[in-house]
C-alpha positions in Angstrom: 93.0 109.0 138.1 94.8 111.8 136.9 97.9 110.4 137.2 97.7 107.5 135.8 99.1 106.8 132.2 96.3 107.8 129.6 96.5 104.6 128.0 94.5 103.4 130.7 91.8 105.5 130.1 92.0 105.2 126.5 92.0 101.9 126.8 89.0 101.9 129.2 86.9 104.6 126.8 87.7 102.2 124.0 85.7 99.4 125.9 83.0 101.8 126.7 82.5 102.2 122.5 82.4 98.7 121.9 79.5 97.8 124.2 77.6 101.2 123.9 74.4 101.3 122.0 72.8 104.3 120.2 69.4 104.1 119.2 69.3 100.3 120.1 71.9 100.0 117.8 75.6 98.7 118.6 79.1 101.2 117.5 80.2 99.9 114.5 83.6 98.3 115.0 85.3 101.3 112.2 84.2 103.6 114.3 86.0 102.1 117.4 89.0 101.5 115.1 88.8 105.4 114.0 88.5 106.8 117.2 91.3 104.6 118.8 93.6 105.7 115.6 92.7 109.5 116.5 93.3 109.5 120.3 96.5 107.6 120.1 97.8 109.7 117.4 96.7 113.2 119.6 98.4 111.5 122.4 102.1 111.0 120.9 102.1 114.1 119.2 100.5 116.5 121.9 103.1 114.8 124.4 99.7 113.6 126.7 101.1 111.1 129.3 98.3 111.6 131.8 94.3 113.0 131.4 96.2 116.4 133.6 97.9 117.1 130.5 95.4 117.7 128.1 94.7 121.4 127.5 93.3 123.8 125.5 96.3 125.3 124.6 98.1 122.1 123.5 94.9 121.2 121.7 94.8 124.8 119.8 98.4 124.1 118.8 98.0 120.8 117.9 94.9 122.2 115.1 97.0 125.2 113.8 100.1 122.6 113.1 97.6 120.4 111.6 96.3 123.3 109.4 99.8 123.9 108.5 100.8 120.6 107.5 97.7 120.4 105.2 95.1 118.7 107.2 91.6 119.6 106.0 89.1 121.2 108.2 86.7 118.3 108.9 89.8 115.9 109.2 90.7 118.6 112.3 87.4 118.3 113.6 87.3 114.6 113.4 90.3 114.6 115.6 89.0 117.3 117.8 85.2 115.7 118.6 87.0 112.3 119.1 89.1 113.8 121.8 86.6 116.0 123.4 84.0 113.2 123.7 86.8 110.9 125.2 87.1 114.3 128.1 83.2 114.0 128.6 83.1 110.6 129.1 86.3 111.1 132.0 83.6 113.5 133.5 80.9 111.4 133.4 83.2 108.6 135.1 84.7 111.2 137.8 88.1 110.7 135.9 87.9 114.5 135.8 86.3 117.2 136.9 85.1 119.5 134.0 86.3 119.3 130.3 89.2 121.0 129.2 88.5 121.3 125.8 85.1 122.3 126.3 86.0 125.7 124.5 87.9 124.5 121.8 86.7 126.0 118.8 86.3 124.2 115.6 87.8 124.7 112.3 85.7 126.3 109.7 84.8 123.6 107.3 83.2 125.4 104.6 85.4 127.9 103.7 88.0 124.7 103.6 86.0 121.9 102.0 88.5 119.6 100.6 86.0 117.8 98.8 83.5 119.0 96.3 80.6 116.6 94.8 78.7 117.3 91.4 75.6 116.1 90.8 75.5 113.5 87.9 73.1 114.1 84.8 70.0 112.3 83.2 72.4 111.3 80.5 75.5 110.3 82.4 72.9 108.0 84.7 71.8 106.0 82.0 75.2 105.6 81.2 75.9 104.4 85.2 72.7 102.1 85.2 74.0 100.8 81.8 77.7 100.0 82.4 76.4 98.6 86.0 74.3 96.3 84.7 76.6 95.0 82.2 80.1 94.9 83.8 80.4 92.1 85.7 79.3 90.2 82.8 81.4 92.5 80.5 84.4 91.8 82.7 84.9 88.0 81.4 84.3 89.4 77.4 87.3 91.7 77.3 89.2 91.5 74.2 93.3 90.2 74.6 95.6 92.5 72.6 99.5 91.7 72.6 101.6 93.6 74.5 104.6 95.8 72.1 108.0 94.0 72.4 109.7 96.9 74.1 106.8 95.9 77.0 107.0 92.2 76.9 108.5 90.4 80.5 109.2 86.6 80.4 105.8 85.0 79.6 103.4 88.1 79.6 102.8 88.8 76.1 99.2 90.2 76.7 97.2 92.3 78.4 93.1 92.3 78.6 91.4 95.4 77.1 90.0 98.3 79.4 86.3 98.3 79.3 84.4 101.5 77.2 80.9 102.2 77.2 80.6 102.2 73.7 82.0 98.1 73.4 80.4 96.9 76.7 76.9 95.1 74.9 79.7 93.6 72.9 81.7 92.5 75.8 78.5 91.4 77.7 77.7 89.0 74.4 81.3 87.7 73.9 81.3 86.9 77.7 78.3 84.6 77.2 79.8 82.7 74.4 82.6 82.0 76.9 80.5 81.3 80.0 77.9 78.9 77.8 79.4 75.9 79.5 79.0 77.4 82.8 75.3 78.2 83.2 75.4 79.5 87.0 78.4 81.6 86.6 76.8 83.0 83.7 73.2 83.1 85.8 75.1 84.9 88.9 77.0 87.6 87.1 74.3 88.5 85.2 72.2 88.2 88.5 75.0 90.9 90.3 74.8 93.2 87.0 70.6 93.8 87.4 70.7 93.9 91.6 73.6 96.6 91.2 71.8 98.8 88.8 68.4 99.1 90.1 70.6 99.8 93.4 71.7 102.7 91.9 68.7 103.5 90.8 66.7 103.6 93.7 69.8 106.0 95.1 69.4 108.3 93.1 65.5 108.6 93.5 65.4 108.2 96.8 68.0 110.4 98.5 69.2 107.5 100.8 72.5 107.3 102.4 74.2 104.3 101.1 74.1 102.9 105.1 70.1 103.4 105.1 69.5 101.6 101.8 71.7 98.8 102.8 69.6 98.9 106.4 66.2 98.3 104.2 64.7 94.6 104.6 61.7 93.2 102.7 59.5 93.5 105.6 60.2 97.5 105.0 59.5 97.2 101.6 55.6 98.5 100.9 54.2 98.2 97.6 50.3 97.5 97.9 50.0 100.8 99.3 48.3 103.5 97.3 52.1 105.3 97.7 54.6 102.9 97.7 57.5 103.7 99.9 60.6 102.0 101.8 60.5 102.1 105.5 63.5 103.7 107.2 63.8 102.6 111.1 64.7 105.1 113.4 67.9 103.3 114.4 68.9 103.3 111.0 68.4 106.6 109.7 71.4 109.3 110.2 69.1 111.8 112.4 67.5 108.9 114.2 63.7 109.9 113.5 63.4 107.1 110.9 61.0 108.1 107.8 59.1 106.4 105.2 60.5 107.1 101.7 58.4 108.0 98.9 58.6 105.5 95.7 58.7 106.7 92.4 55.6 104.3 90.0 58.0 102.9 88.1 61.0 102.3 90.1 58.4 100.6 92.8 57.3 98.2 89.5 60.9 97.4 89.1 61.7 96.1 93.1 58.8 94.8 92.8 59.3 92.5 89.6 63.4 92.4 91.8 61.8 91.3 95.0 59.9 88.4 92.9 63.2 87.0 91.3 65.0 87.3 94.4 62.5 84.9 96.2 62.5 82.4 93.5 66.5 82.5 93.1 66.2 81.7 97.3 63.2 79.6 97.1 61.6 82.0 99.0 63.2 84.2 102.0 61.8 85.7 105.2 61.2 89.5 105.6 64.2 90.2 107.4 66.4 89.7 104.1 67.8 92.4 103.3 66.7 94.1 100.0 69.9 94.6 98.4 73.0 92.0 99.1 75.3 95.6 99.4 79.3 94.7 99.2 81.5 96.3 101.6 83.8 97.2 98.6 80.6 99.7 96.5 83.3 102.4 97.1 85.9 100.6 94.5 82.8 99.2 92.8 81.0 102.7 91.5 84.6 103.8 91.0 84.8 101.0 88.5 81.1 101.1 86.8 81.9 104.9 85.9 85.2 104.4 84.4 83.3 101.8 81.8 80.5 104.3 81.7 82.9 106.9 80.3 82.6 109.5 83.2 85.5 110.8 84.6 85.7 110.4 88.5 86.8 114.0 88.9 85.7 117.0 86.2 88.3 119.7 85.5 86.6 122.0 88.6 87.7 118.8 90.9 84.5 118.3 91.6 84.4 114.8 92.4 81.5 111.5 92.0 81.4 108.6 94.9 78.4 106.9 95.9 77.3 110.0 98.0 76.8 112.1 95.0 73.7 109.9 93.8 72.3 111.4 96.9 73.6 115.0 95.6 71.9 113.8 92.4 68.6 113.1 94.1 68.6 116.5 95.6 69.7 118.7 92.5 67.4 117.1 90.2 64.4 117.9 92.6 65.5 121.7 92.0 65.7 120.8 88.7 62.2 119.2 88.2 60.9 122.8 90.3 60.2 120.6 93.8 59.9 123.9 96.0 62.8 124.3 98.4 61.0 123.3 101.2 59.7 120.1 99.9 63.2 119.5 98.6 64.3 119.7 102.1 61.8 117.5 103.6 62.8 114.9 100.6 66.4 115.1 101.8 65.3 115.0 105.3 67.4 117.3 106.1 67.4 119.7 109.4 68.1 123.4 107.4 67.0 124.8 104.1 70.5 126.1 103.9 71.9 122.4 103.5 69.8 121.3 100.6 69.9 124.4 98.7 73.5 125.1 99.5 75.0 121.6 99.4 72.9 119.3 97.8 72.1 121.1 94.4 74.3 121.3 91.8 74.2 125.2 90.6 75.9 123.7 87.2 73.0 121.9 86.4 70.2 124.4 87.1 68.6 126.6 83.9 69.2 130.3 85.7 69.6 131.3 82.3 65.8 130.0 80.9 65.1 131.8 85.0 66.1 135.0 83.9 65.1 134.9 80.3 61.2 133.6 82.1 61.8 137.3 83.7 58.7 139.3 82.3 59.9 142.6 80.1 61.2 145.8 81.4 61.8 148.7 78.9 64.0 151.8 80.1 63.1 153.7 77.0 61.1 156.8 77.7 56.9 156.4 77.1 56.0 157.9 74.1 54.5 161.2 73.7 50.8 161.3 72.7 49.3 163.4 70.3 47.6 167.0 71.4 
């Protein structure tokens, strides 16, 4: 085994992925992809021909040129875990006999985070819930204005109006008027514009990973409960314990009344329909429904919003609503205190100034002297 080209073993690790199941749950093909990209990229520029040249050493050089050239700390630790499960997995196959890299350390990721998430506010949600509900509709009501001369090219004289917040009712309406002749266009975009908002919505309130929500089927919906909540299987959930999430009164009225419409728009559907019909492009989606909201992807700290910061939302405005750090953390389902304080709450947003001016007073003046 050892001498033989690593691209066999690679190759054979590779096909181990594809037909391995965690949690009774398949690997996702990306991850596959990911992991092939990572080994074959270590391999060609550590110089590993066969498993006997993997090292340490080599390894430990490979992360300090990375660190040089800019990687980020979890991007090195991507590349890292990817190659030092590849060396268990030769272990547990008698390709070799202990793990070189079992000491390898890791690179320190928080005092290297490349990417910083803010929490968004109450008024920059309605905003989000608003331009999400009325883009796709808004998109066909832009306004044409003619290009200038100087930027004119053969027969493109025009160019469609960027969407703003402030003109996107009016884009929704004029959208109509030009749709009237094409009632289920009309019915389907206005049909995408509700589903994607309360998906937000229930994001935000709920703390799920966008993987977990899109995991949820009606048969895990429960609403005649005294508590309503949304049943996360154990195969579905990031730690693997599953969990049943908590729903808010009035976000549980609005699945509800969503669940309804759904079944009549299908004439009906079995349980294991999925709640939400989630795209594979949300990513370019959100990026989208906040530039019509008005909020900037990136604030000038370079703090950044994706569809992960609704969870960061959820979390900060628990602080926020004084949820006591422990039940935060047991909202967040998270495994340390440290992470939801520390990670998942926006200090911005929090009133330490009303904390400190709650602070009872303390005078340093001297008592005053009583008459004798």
């Amino acid at each position: 085994y050892a001498k033989d080209m690593l691209t066999i073993h690679i190759e054979a690790y590779l096909d181990f992925l594809r037909h391995k199941t965690v949690r009774g749950k398949r690997v996702c093909a990306g991850h596959v992809d990911n992991v092939r990209r990572q080994l074959y990229m270590l391999q060609k520029e550590c110089h590993f021909n066969r498993l006997q040249d993997i090292t340490r050493d080599a390894m430990q050089t490979w992360m300090n040129t990375a660190e040089q050239a800019g990687k980020g700390a979890r991007t090195r630790n991507t590349y890292r875990a990817a190659i030092i499960a590849f060396c268990n997995w030769c272990v547990q196959t008698d390709r070799l006999s202990v793990n070189p890299l079992a000491r390898l350390g890791s690179a320190d990721e928080h005092a290297d985070r490349r990417k910083t998430r803010r929490a968004l506010t109450v008024q920059e949600l309605g905003r989000l819930f608003t331009a999400a509900r009325l883009r796709p509709l808004a998109e066909y009501g832009r306004a044409t204005v003619r290009l200038p001369k100087a930027q004119r090219k053969g027969r493109k004289t025009w160019h469609k109006e960027p969407l703003r917040f402030e003109q996107l009712d009016l884009s929704a309406q004029r959208a109509r008027l030009r749709l009237k002749d094409k009632p289920a266009l009309l019915d389907e975009l206005e049909w995408t514009g509700k589903e994607r908002a309360l998906m937000y919505k229930t994001l935000a309130l709920t703390g799920l990973r966008r993987g977990e929500l899109a995991s949820i089927t009606l048969a895990q919906v429960w609403l005649d409960t005294p508590h309503p909540y949304l049943e996360l299987k154990a195969k579905d959930e990031k730690n693997g314990r599953g969990a049943h999430i908590p729903l808010r009164q009035d976000l549980a009225d609005e699945i509800g009344q969503f669940i309804a419409e759904k079944r009549r728009r299908r004439e009906g559907g079995d349980y294991a329909t999925p709640l939400f019909d989630m795209p594979d492009s949300l990513i370019g989606i959100f990026d989208r429904d906040l530039a019509a909201a008005g909020i900037d992807k990136q604030d000038p700290r370079g703090r950044t919003l994706d569809v992960h910061a609704l969870r960061h939302t959820f979390g900060t405005h628990l602080s926020l609503a004084g949820v006591s750090p422990r039940v935060a953390q047991a909202a967040m389902r998270h495994s340390s205190l440290n992470l939801t304080m520390n990670i998942y709450t926006d200090p911005t947003l929090l009133d330490v100034a009303g904390a400190v001016n709650a602070l009872p007073s303390f005078s340093t003046a001297a008592p005053a002297k009583t008459a004798t």
